[in-house]
Structures are given as structure tokens and as C-alpha cells.
C-alpha positions as CSV (number, residue, x, y, z in Angstrom):
1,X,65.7,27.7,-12.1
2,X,65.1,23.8,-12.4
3,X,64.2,21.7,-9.7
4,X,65.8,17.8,-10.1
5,X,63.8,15.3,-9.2
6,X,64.3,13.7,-6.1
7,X,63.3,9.8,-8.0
8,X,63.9,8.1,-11.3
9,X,60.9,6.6,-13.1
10,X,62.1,3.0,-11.6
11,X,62.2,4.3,-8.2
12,X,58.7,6.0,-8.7
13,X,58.2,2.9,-9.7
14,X,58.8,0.8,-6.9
15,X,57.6,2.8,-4.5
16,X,54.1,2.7,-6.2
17,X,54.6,-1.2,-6.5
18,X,55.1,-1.1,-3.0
19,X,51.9,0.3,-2.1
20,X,52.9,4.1,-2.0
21,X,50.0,6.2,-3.5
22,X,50.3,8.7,-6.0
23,X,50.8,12.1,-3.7
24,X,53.1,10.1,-1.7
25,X,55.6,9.4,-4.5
26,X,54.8,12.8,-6.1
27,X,55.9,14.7,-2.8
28,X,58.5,13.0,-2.7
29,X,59.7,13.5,-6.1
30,X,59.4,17.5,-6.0
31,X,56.9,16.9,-9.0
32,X,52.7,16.9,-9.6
33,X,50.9,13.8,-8.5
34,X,49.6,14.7,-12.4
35,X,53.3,13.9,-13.7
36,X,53.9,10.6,-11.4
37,X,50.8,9.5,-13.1
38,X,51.8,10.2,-16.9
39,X,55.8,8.4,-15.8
40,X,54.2,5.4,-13.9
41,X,51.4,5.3,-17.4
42,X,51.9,2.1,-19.4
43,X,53.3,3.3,-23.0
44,X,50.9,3.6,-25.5
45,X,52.2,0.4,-27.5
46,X,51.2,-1.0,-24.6
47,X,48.2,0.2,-23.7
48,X,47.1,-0.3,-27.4
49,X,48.1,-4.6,-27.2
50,X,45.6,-5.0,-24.0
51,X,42.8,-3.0,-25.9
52,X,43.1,-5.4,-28.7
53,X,43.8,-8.1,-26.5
54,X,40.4,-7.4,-25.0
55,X,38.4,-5.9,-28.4
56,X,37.9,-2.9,-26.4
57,X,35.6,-4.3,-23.7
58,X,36.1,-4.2,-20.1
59,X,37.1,-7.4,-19.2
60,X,34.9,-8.1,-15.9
61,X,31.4,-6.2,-17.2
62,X,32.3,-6.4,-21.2
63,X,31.1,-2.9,-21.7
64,X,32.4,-1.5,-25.1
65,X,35.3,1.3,-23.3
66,X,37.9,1.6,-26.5
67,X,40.2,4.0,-25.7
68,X,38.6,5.6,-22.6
69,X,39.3,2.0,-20.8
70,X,41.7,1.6,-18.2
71,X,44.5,-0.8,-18.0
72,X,45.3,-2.4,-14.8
73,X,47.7,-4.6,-13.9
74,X,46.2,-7.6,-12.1
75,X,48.1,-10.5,-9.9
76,X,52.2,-10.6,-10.0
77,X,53.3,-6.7,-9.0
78,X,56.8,-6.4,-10.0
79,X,58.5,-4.3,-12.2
80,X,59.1,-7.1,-14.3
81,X,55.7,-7.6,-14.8
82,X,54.5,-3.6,-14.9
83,X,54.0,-4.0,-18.7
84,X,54.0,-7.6,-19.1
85,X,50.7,-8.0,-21.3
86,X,49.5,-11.7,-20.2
87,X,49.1,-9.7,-16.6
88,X,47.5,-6.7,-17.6
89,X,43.6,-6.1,-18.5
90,X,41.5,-3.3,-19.5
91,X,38.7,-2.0,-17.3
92,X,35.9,0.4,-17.6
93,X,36.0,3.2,-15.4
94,X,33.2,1.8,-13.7
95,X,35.1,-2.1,-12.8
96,X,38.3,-0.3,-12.2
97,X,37.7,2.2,-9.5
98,X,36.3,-0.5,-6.7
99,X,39.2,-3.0,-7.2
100,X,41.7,0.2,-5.6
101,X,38.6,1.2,-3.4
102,X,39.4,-2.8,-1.7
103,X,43.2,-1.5,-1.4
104,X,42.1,1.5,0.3
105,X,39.7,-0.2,2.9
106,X,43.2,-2.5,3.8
107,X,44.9,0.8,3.8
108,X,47.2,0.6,1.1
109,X,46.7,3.2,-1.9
110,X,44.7,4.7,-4.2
């Protein structure tokens, strides 16, 4: 038997937007925090744009990341802007991880 999910992608969406971590919106859904994380991932048309947009190089520390970067979405958080390319940058594991570390110290999400 099939369990239906209990959220769309846009409503997975939002609520991540809205500061909701990734468990959150996972238990909430009925699915893995895994599967939120592969919905709520940029497509890779996308993600492939903000690597060439930034020649593979983290944008704060310029290390050379290629496809092990991360893209993150910086300023503007709406759903209009979730893929928009002019607001997203690529990040090395390294630059990324403090910049939701400062979200978690203000107690919003991972």
C-alpha cells in the first residue's frame, strides 16, 4: 500500500521558505527528510547555469568546487526567486555550512 503525501512540492516549498527545516517538512509530508531534499533541489539545468555562472569556484573563498559545490540561494526568498539565477551562488562546502549555522543561532533552520 501507498502512502500520499500529505504536501506538494510548492507547499514543501513554502514551508522551507518560511524557515521550516528539513525534518519538519519531511514529517509532515509522510516522506524521508532525504526526499524533501531531492524535491526542494534546484534542477540540474539550474544548478549547471550558477556553476558556469561562477567557473566552478565558490563564490566567497574562490576554491575550485565544480560539481561538488553547493548552490544557495542568497537575499530575496520567495518562490519566485527559488531558481532565479541572478539570486543564486555556488558555495563550497566549507562557505556554505556557517551561513545556515547563523540561521540556526537565530533559531530558524538548518
Amino acid at each position: 500500500m501507498t502512502t500520499k503525501r500529505k504536501l506538494n512540492a510548492v507547499a514543501m516549498l513554502r514551508r522551507r521558505l518560511a524557515g521550516y527545516s528539513l525534518q519538519a517538512i519531511a514529517d509532515e509530508a509522510g516522506v524521508s527528510r532525504t526526499r524533501v531534499h531531492q524535491i526542494l533541489t534546484p534542477p540540474v539545468a539550474v544548478k549547471e547555469a550558477v556553476r558556469v555562472k561562477f567557473k566552478d569556484r565558490c563564490a566567497e573563498c574562490k576554491t575550485l568546487v565544480g560539481t561538488y559545490g553547493h548552490v544557495h540561494l542568497v537575499g530575496a526568498k520567495g518562490i519566485d526567486t527559488y531558481q532565479d539565477i541572478t539570486k543564486l551562488e555556488l558555495l563550497c562546502g566549507a562557505c556554505h555550512q556557517p551561513k545556515h549555522a547563523r540561521k540556526r543561532r537565530k533559531g530558524k533552520t538548518e
